[in-house]
mmCIF file of the N, C-alpha and C atoms, coordinates in Angstrom:
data_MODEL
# 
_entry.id   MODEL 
# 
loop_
_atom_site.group_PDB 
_atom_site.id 
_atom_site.type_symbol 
_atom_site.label_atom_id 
_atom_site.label_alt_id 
_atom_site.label_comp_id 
_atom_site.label_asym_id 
_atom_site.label_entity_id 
_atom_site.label_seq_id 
_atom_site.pdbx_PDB_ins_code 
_atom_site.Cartn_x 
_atom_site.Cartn_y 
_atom_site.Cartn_z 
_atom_site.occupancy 
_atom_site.B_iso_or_equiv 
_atom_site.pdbx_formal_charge 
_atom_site.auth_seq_id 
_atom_site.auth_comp_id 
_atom_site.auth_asym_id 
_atom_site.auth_atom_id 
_atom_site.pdbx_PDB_model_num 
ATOM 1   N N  . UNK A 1 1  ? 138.678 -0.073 3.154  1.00 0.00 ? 1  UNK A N  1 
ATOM 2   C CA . UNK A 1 1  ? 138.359 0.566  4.390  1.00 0.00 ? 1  UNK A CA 1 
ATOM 3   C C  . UNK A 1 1  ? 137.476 1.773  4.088  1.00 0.00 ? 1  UNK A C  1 
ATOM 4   N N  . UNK A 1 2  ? 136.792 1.976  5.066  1.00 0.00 ? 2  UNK A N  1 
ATOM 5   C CA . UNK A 1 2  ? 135.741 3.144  5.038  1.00 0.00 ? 2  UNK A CA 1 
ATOM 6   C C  . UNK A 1 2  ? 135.608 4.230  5.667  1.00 0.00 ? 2  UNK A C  1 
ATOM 7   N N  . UNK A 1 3  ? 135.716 5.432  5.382  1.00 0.00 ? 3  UNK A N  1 
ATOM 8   C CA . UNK A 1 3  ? 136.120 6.433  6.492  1.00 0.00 ? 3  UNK A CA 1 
ATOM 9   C C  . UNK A 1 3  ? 134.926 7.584  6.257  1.00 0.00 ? 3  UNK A C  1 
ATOM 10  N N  . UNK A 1 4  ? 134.576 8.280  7.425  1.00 0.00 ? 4  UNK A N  1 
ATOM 11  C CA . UNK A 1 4  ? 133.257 8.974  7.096  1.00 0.00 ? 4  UNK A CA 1 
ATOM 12  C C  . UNK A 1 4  ? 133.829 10.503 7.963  1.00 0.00 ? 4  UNK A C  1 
ATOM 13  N N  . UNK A 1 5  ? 133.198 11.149 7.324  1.00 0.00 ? 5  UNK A N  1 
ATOM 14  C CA . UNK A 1 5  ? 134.050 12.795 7.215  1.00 0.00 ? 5  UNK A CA 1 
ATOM 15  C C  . UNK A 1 5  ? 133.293 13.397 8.799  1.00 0.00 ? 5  UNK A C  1 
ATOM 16  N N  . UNK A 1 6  ? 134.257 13.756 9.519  1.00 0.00 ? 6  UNK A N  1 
ATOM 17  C CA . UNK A 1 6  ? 133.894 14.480 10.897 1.00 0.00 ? 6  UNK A CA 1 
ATOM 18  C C  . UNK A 1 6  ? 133.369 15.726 11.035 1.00 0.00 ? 6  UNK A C  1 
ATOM 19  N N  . UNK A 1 7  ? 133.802 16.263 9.718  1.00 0.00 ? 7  UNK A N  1 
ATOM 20  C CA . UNK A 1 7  ? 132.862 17.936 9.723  1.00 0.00 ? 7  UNK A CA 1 
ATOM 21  C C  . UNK A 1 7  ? 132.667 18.223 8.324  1.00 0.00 ? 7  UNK A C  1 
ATOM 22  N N  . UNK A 1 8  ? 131.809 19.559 8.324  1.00 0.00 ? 8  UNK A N  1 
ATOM 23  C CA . UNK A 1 8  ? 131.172 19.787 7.106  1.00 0.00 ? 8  UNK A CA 1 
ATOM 24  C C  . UNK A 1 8  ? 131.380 21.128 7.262  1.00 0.00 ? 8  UNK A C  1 
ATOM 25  N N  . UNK A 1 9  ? 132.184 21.776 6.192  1.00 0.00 ? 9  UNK A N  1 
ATOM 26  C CA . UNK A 1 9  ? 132.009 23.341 6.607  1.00 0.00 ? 9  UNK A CA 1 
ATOM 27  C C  . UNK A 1 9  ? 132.006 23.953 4.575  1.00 0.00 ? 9  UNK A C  1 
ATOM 28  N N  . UNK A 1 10 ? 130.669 24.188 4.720  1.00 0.00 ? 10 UNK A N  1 
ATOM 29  C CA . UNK A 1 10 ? 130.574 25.036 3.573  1.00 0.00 ? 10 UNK A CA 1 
ATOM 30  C C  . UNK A 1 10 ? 128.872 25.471 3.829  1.00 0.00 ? 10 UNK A C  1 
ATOM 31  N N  . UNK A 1 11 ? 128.282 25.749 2.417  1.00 0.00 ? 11 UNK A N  1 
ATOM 32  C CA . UNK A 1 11 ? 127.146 25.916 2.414  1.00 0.00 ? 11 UNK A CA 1 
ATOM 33  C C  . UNK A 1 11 ? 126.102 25.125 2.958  1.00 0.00 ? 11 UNK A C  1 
ATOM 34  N N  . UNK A 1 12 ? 124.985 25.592 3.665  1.00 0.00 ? 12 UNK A N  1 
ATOM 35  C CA . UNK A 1 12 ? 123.506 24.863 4.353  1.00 0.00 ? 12 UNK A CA 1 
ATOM 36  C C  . UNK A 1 12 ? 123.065 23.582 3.352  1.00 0.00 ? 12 UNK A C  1 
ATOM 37  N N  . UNK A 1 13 ? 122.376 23.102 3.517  1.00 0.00 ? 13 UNK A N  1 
ATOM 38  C CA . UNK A 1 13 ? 121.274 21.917 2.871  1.00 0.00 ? 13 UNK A CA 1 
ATOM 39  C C  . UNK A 1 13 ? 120.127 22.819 1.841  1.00 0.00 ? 13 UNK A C  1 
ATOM 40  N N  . UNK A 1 14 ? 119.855 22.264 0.756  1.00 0.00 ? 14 UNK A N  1 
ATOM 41  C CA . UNK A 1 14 ? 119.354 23.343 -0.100 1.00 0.00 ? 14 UNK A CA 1 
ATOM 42  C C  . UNK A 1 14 ? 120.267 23.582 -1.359 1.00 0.00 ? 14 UNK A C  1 
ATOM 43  N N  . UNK A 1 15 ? 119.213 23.815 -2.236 1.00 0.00 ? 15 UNK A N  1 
ATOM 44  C CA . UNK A 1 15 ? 120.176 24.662 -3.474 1.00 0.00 ? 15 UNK A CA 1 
ATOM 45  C C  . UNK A 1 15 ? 120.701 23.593 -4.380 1.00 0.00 ? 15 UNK A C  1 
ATOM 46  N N  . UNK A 1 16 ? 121.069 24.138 -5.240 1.00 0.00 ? 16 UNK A N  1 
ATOM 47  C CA . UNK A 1 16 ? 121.154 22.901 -6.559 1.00 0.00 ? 16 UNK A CA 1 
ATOM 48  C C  . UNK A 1 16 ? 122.832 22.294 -6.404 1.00 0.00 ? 16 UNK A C  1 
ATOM 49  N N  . UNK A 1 17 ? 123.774 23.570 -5.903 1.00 0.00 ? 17 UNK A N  1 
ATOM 50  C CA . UNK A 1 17 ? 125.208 23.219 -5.869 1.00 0.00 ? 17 UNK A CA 1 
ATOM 51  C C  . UNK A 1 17 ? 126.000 23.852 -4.518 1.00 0.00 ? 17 UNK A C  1 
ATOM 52  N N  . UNK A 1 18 ? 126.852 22.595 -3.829 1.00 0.00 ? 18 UNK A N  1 
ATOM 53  C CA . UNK A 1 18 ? 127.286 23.256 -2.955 1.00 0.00 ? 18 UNK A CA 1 
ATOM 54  C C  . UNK A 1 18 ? 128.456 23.564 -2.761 1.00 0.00 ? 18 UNK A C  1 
ATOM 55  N N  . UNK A 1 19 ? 129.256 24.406 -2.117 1.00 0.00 ? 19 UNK A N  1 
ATOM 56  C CA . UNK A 1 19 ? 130.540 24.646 -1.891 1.00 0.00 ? 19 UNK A CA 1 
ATOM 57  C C  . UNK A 1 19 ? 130.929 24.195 -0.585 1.00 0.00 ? 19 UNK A C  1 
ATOM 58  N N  . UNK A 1 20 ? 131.811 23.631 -0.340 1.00 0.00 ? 20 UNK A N  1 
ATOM 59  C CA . UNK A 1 20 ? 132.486 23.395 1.348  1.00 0.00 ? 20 UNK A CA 1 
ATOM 60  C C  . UNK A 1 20 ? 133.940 22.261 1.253  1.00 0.00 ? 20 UNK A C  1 
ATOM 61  N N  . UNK A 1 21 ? 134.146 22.256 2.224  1.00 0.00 ? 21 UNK A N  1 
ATOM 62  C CA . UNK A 1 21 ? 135.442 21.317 2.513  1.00 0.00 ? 21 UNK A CA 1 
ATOM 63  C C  . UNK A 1 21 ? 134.368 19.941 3.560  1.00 0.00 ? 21 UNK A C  1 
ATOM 64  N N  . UNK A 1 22 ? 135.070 18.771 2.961  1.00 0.00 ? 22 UNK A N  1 
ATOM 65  C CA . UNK A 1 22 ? 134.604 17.967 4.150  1.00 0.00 ? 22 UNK A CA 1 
ATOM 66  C C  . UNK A 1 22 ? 135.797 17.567 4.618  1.00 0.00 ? 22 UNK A C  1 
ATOM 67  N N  . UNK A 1 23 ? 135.903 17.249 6.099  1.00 0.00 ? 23 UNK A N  1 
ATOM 68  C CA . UNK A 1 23 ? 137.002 17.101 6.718  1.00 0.00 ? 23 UNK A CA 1 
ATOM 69  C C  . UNK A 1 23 ? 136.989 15.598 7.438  1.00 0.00 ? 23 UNK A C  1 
ATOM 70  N N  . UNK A 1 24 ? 138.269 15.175 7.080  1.00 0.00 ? 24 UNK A N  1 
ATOM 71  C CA . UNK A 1 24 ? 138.427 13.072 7.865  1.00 0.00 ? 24 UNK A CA 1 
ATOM 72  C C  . UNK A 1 24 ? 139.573 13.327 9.013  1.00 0.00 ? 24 UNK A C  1 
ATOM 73  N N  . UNK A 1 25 ? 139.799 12.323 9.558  1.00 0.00 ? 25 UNK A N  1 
ATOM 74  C CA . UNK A 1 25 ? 140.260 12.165 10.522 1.00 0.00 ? 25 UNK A CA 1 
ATOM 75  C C  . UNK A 1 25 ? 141.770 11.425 9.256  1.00 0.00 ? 25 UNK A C  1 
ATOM 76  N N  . UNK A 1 26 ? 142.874 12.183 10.336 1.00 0.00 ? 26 UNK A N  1 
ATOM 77  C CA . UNK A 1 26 ? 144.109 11.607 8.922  1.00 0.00 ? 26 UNK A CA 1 
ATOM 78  C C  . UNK A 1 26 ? 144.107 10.220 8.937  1.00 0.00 ? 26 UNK A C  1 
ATOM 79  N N  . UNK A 1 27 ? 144.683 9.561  8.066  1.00 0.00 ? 27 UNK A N  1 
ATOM 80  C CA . UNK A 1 27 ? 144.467 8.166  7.718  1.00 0.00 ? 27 UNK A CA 1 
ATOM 81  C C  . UNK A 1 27 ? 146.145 8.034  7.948  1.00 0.00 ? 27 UNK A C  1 
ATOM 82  N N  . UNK A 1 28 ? 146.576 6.877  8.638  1.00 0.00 ? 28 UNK A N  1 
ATOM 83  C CA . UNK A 1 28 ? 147.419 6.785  8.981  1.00 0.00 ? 28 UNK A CA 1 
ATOM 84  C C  . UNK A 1 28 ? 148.287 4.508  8.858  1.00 0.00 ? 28 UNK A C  1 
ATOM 85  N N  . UNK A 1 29 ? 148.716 4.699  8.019  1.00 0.00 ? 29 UNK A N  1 
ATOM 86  C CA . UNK A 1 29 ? 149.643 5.063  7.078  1.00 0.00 ? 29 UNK A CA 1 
ATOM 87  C C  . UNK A 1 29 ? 148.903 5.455  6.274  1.00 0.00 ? 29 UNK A C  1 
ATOM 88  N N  . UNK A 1 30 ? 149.461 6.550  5.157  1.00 0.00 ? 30 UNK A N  1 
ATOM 89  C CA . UNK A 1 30 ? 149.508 7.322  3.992  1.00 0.00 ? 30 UNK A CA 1 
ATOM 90  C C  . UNK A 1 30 ? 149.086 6.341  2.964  1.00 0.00 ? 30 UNK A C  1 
ATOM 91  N N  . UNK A 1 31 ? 147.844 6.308  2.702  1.00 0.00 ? 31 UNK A N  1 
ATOM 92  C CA . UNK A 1 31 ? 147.759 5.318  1.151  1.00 0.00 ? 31 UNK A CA 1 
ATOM 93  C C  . UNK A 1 31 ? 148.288 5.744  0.017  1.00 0.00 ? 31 UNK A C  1 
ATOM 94  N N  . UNK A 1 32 ? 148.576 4.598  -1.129 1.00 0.00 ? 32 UNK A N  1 
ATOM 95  C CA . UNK A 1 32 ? 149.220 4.799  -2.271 1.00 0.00 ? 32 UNK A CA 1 
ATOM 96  C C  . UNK A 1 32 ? 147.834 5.986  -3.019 1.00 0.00 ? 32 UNK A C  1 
ATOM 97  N N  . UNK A 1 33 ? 146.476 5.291  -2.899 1.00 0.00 ? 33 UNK A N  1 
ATOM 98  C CA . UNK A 1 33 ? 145.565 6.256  -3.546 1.00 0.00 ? 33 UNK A CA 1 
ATOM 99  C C  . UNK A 1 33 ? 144.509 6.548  -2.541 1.00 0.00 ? 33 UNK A C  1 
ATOM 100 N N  . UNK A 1 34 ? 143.622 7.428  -2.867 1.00 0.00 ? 34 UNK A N  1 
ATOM 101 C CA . UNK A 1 34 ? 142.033 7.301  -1.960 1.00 0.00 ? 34 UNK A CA 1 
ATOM 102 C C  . UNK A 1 34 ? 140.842 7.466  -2.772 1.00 0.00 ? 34 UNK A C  1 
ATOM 103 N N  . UNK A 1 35 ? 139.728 6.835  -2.730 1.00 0.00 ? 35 UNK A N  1 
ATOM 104 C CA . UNK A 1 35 ? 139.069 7.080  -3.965 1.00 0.00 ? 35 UNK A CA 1 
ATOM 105 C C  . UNK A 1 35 ? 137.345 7.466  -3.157 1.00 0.00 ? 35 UNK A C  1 
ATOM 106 N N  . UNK A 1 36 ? 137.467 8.654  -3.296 1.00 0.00 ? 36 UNK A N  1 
ATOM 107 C CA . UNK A 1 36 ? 135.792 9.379  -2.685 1.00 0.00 ? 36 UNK A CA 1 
ATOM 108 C C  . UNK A 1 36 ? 134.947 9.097  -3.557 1.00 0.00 ? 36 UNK A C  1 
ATOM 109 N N  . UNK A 1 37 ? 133.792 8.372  -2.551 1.00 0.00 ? 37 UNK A N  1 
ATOM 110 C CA . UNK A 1 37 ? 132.472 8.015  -2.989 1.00 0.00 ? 37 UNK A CA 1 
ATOM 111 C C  . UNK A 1 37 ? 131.854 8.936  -2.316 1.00 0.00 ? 37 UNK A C  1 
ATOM 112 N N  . UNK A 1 38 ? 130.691 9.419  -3.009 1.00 0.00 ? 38 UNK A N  1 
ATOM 113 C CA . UNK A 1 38 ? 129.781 10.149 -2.422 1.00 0.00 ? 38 UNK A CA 1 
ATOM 114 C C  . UNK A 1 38 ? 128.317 9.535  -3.222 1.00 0.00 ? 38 UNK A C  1 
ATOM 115 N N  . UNK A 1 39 ? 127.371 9.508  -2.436 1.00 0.00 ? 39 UNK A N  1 
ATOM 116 C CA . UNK A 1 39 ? 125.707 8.794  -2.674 1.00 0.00 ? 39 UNK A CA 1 
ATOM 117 C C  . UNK A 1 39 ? 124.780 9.437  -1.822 1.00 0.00 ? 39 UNK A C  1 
ATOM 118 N N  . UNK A 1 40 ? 123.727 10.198 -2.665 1.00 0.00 ? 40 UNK A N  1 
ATOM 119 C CA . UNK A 1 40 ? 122.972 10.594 -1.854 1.00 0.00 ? 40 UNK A CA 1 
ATOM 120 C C  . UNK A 1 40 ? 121.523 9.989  -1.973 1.00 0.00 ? 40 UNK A C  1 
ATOM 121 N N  . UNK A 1 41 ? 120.949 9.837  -0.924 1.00 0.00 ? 41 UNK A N  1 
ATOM 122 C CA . UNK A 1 41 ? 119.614 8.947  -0.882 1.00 0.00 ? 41 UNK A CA 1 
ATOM 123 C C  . UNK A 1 41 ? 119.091 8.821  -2.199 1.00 0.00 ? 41 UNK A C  1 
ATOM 124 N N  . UNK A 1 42 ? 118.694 7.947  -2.255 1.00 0.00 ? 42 UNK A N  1 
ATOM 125 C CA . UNK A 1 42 ? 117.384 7.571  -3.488 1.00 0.00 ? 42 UNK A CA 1 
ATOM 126 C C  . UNK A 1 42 ? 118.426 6.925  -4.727 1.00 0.00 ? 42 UNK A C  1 
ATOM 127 N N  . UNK A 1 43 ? 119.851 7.230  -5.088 1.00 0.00 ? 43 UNK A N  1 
ATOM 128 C CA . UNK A 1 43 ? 120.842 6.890  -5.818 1.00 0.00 ? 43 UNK A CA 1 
ATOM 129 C C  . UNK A 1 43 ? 120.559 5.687  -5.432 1.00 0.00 ? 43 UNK A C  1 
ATOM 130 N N  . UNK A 1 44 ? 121.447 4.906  -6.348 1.00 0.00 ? 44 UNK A N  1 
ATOM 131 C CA . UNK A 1 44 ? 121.935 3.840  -6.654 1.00 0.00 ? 44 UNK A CA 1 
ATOM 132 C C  . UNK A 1 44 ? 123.338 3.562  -6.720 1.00 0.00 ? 44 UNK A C  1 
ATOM 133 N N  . UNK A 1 45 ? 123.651 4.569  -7.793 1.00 0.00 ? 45 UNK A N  1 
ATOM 134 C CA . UNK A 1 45 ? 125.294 4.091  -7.683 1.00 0.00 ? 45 UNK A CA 1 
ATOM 135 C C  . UNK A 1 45 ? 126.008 5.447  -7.233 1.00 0.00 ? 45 UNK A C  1 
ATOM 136 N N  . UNK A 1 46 ? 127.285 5.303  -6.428 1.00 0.00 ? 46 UNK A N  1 
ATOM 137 C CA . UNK A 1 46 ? 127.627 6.330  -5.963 1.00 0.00 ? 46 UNK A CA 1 
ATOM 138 C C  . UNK A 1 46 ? 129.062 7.012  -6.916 1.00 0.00 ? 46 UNK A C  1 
ATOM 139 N N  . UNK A 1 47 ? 128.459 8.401  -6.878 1.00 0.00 ? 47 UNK A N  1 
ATOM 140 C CA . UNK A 1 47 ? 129.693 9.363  -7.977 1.00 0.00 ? 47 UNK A CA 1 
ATOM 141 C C  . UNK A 1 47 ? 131.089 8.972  -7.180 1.00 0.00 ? 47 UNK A C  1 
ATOM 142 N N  . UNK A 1 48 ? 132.314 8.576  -8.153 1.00 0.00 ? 48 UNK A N  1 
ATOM 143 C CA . UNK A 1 48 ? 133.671 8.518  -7.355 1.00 0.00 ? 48 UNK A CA 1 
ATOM 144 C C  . UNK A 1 48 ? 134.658 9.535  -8.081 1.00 0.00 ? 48 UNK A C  1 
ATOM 145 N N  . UNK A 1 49 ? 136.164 9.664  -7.355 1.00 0.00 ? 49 UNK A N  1 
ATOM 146 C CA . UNK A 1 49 ? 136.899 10.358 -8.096 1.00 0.00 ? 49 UNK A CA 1 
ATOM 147 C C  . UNK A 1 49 ? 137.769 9.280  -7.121 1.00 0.00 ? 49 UNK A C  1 
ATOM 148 N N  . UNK A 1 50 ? 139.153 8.781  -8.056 1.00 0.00 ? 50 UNK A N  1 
ATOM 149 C CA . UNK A 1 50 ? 140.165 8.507  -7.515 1.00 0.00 ? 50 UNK A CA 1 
ATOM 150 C C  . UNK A 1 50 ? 141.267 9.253  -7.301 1.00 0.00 ? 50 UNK A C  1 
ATOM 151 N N  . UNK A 1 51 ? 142.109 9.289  -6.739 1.00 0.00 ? 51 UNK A N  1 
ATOM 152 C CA . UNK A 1 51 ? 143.264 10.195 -6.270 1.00 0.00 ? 51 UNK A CA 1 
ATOM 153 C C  . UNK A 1 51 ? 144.394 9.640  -5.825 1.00 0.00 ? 51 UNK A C  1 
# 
């Protein structure tokens, strides 16, 4: 399943590194794990972290 983050609250667009929280809508039931992909244009493969 695929879930896409409802807000963005940290630093503007720009700059080499950013700081912020992205925020989802709760996922309901509670998964055993969740594993964030993030890909930004022109990529290919997208950075993950499992959890």
């Amino acid at each position: 399943m695929t879930y896409s983050p409802v807000k963005w609250q940290g630093d503007p667009p720009g700059g080499h590194h950013h700081k912020g929280t992205l925020q989802f809508k709760p996922v309901s039931p509670a998964p055993a794990s969740i594993e964030l992909r993030i890909q930004r244009a022109g990529e290919t493969n997208p950075r993950s972290s499992l959890k």
